[in-house]
C-alpha positions in Angstrom: 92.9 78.1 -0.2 94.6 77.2 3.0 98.2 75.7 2.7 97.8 72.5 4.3 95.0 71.7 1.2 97.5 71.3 -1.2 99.6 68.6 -2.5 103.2 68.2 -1.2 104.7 69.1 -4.7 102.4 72.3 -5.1 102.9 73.3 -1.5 106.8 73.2 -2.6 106.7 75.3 -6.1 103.8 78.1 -4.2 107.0 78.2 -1.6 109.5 78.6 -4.3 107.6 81.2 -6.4 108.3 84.3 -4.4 111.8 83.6 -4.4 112.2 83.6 -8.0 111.9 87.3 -8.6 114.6 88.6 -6.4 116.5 85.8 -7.4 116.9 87.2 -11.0 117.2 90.8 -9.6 120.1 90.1 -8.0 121.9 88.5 -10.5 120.8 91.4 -12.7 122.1 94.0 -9.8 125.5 91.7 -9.5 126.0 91.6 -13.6 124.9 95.5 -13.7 127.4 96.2 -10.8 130.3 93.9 -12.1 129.8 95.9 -15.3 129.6 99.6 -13.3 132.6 98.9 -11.8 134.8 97.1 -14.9 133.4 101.1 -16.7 134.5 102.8 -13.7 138.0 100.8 -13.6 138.1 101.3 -17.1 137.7 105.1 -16.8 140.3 105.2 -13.5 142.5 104.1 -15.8 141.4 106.1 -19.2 141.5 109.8 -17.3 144.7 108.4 -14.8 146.7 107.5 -18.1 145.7 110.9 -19.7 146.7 113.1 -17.0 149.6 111.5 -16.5 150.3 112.2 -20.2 149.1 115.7 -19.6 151.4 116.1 -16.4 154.5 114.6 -18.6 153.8 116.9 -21.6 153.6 120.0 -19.0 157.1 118.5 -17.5 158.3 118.4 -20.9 157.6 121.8 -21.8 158.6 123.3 -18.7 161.7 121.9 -19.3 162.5 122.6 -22.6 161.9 126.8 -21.5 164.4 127.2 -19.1 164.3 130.1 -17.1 166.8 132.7 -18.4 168.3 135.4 -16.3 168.0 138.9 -16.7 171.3 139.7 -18.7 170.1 136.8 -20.8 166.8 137.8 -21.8 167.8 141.7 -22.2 170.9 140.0 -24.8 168.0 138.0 -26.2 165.9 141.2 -26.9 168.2 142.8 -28.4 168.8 139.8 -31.3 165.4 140.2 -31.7 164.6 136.4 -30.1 160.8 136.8 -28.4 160.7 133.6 -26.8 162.6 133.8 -23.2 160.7 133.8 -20.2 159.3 136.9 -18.9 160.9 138.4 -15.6 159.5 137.3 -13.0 158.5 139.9 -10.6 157.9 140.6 -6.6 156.0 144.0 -5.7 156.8 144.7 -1.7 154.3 147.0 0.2 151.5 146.0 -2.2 148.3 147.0 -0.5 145.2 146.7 -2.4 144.9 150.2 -4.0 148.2 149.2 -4.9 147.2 145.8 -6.9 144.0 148.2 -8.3 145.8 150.7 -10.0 149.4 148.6 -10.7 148.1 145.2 -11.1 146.7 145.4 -14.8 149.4 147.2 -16.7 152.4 144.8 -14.5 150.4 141.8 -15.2 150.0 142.3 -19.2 153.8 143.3 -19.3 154.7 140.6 -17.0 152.0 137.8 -16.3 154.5 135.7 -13.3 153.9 139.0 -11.0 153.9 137.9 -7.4 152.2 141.0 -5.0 153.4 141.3 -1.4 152.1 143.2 1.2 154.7 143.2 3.4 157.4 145.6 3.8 160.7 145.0 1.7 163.7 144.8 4.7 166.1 141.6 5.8 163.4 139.6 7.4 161.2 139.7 4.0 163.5 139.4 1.6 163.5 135.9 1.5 159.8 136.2 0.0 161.1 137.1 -3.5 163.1 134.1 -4.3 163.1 132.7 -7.7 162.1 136.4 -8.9 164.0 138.4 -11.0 162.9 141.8 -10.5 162.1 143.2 -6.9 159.3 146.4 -6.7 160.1 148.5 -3.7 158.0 151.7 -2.6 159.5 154.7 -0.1 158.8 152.6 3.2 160.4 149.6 2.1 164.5 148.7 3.0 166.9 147.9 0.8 169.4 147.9 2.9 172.3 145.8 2.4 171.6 142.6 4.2 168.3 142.8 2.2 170.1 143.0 -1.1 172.4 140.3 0.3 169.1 138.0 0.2 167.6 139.3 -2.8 170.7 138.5 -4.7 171.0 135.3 -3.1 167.2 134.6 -4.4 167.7 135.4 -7.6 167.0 139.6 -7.8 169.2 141.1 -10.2 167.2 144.6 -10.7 165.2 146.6 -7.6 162.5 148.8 -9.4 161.4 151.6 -7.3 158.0 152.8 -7.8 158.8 156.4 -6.2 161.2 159.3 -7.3 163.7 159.2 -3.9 165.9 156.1 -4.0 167.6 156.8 0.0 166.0 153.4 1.1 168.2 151.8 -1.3 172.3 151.2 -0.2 173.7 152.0 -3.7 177.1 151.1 -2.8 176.0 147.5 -1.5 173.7 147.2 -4.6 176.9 148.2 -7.2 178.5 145.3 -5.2 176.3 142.8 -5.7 175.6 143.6 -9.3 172.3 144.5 -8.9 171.2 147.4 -11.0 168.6 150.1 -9.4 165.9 151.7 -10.9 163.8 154.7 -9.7 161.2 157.1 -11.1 162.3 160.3 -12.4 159.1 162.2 -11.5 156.8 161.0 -9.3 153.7 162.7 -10.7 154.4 166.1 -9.8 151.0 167.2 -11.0 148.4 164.8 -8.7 150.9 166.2 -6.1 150.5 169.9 -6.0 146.9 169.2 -6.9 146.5 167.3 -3.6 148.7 170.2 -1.6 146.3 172.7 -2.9 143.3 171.0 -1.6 144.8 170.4 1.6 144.9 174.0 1.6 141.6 175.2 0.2 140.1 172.7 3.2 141.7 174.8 5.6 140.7 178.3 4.0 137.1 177.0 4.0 137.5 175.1 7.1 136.3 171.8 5.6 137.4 169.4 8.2 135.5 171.4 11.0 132.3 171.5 8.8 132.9 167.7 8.5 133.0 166.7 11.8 129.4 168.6 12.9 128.0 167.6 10.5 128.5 164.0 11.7 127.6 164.8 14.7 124.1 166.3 13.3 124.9 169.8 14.0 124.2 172.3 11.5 125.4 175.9 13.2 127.6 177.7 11.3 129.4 179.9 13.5 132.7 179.6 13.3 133.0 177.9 9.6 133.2 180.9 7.8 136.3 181.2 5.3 138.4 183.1 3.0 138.7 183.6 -0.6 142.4 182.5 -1.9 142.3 185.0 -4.5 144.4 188.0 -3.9 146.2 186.2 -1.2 150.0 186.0 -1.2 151.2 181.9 -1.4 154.7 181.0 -0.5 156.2 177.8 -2.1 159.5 176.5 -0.8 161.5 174.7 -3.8 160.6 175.3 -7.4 161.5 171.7 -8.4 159.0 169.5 -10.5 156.2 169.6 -8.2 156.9 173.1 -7.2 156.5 174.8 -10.5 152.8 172.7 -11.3 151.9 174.5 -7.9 152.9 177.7 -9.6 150.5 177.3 -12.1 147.6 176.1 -10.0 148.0 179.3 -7.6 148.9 181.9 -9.8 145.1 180.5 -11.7 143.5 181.0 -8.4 144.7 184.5 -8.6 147.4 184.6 -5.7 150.2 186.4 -5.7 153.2 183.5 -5.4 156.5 184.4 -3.8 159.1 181.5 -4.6 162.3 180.3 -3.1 164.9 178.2 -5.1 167.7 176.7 -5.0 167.9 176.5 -8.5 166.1 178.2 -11.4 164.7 176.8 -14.3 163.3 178.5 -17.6 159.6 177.1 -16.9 159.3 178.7 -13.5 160.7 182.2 -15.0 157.4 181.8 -17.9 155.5 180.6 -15.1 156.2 183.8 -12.5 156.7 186.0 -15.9 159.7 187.0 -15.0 161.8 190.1 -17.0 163.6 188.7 -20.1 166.9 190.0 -19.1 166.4 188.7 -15.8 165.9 185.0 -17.3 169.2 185.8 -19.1 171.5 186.5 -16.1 170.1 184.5 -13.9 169.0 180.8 -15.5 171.6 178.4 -16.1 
C-alpha cells in the first residue's frame, strides 16, 4: 500500500512505529548501564576499602615486629624468645652456581636473603644496607672503608664463605664492632679430588685429546700416557687438604714424598710412619 493512500492519522502512527523499539532499548541500555556502573562504583569502593584495611593491617603488623639488631636477637635466643626477626642477609659475589648450591639451605635458615653479584669493596658496600649480616667470598674487599659503609648500613657480622680471611682488615673490623666469621676448612676433600684430576688429565693427556676431537680428528699419535701407579708424587704442605691428597695418591699406588711445616698424627697413619718416629717428632 503506497503511503500517500493512507489517512493522515495512520500515516502518523506507521511513522511512529519503528521508533518505538529502539526507544525502549535504550532506556533498557541507560537503566542496565546506570545499574553496571552504580555495581562497579559499588565494587571500587568494596575492594578499595578492603585493601586499604589489608594495607593498614600489614602496617600494623610491620610495626608491631620491630626489627631487632643482632646483639638483640642472639640475647633473645638465648632466653629462649623465638619471635625476633630473622637476620637479614647480603651474599656479595653471588653468581648463579652460587644461588644453586647456597640459596636453599640460606633461604630456609634466613628467608630476607638478598643475593648480589657484585664484588664486596667501597663502591658496593652501599648495596647491603638495612642487612645485618654481609656474605663475602675470597675476591671480595673488606677493606676498611668498606666496613666503614657496612657498619654505617647496618652490618654488624661479615660471614666469609671461604677458609682465608686476608680480604678482611681485622683491625678496622675490631673497631667498628663488627665480628668476622670464616670457615675453618674449606672442603679439603672436593679439593684434592679436583688437584688429582687436574693431574690424571695431564698423565693421560686429556685436554689434547679434547681439542681434536673437536676438531674431528681422530689420530692418536702423540696422546699416549702414563700409568700413576708406581710413580713418585710430591705434595708441598700436609695441612687439611694435603693429607686427603695423601690418601688419594697413596690408593693410586704412588709413592708420596711430603714436606711440612708441621706434622700431625693423621699424616704419620696416613704415610705409616715408624711408631717411635711419631713419638719424637709429632707435637
Amino acid at each position: 500500500m503506497h503511503a500517500s493512500s493512507l489517512s493522515p492519522a495512520t500515516a502518523r502512527q506507521a511513522s511512529l512505529a519503528p521508533l518505538r523499539p529502539r526507544a525502549t532499548a535504550e532506556r533498557s541500555c541507560d537503566a542496565s548501564g546506570s545499574r553496571s556502573r552504580a555495581s562497579a562504583e559499588r565494587s571500587c569502593d568494596t575492594s578499595g576499602s578492603r585493601s586499604s584495611r589489608s594495607s593498614k593491617s600489614r602496617s600494623s603488623r610491620r610495626a608491631a615486629r620491630p626489627r631487632l639488631s643482632v646483639a638483640a636477637r642472639a640475647a633473645a635466643a638465648e632466653a629462649g624468645d623465638s619471635s625476633p626477626q630473622s637476620p637479614r642477609v647480603a651474599v656479595f659475589s653471588a653468581k648463579p652456581y652460587v644461588k644453586d648450591f647456597l640459596g636453599p639451605s640460606l633461604d630456609a635458615a634466613f628467608p630476607e636473603s638478598r643475593y648480589l653479584t657484585a664484588r664486596l669493596d667501597e663502591s658496593t658496600a652501599a648495596l647491603a644496607r638495612g642487612c645485618d649480616v654481609a656474605v663475602a667470598f675470597v675476591n671480595d674487599a673488606a677493606d676498611a672503608a668498606a666496613l666503614e659503609i657496612l657498619k654505617e648500613g647496618g652490618v654488624g657480622l661479615v660471614a666469609l664463605r671461604c677458609a682465608g680471611f686476608d680480604c678482611v682488615d681485622l683491625e678496622a673490623a675490631a673497631r667498628l664492632g663488627i665480628k668476622v666469621l670464616r670457615v675453618p676448612t674449606y672442603s679439603p676433600t672436593s679439593v684434592a679430588e679436583h688437584s688429582v684430576a687436574l693431574a690424571l688429565s695431564l698423565c693421560r693427556k686429556i685436554p689434547q685429546a679434547h681439542d681434536r676431537m673437536r676438531s674431528q680428528n681422530y689420530e692418536l699419535s702423540g696422546l699416549v700416557g702414563f700409568q700413576m701407579k708406581g710413580k713418585t708424587v710430591g705434595i708441598w704442605g700436609t695441612g687439611a687438604i694435603g693429607t686427603a691428597a695423601v690418601g688419594i695418591y697413596r690408593g693410586l699406588g704412588c709413592r708420596v714424598l711430603v714436606s711440612f711445616f708441621l706434622l700431625n698424627a693423621e699424616i704419620c697413619a696416613a704415610l705409616d710412619f715408624p711408631r717411635e718416629w711419631r713419638r719424637e717428632r709429632v707435637k
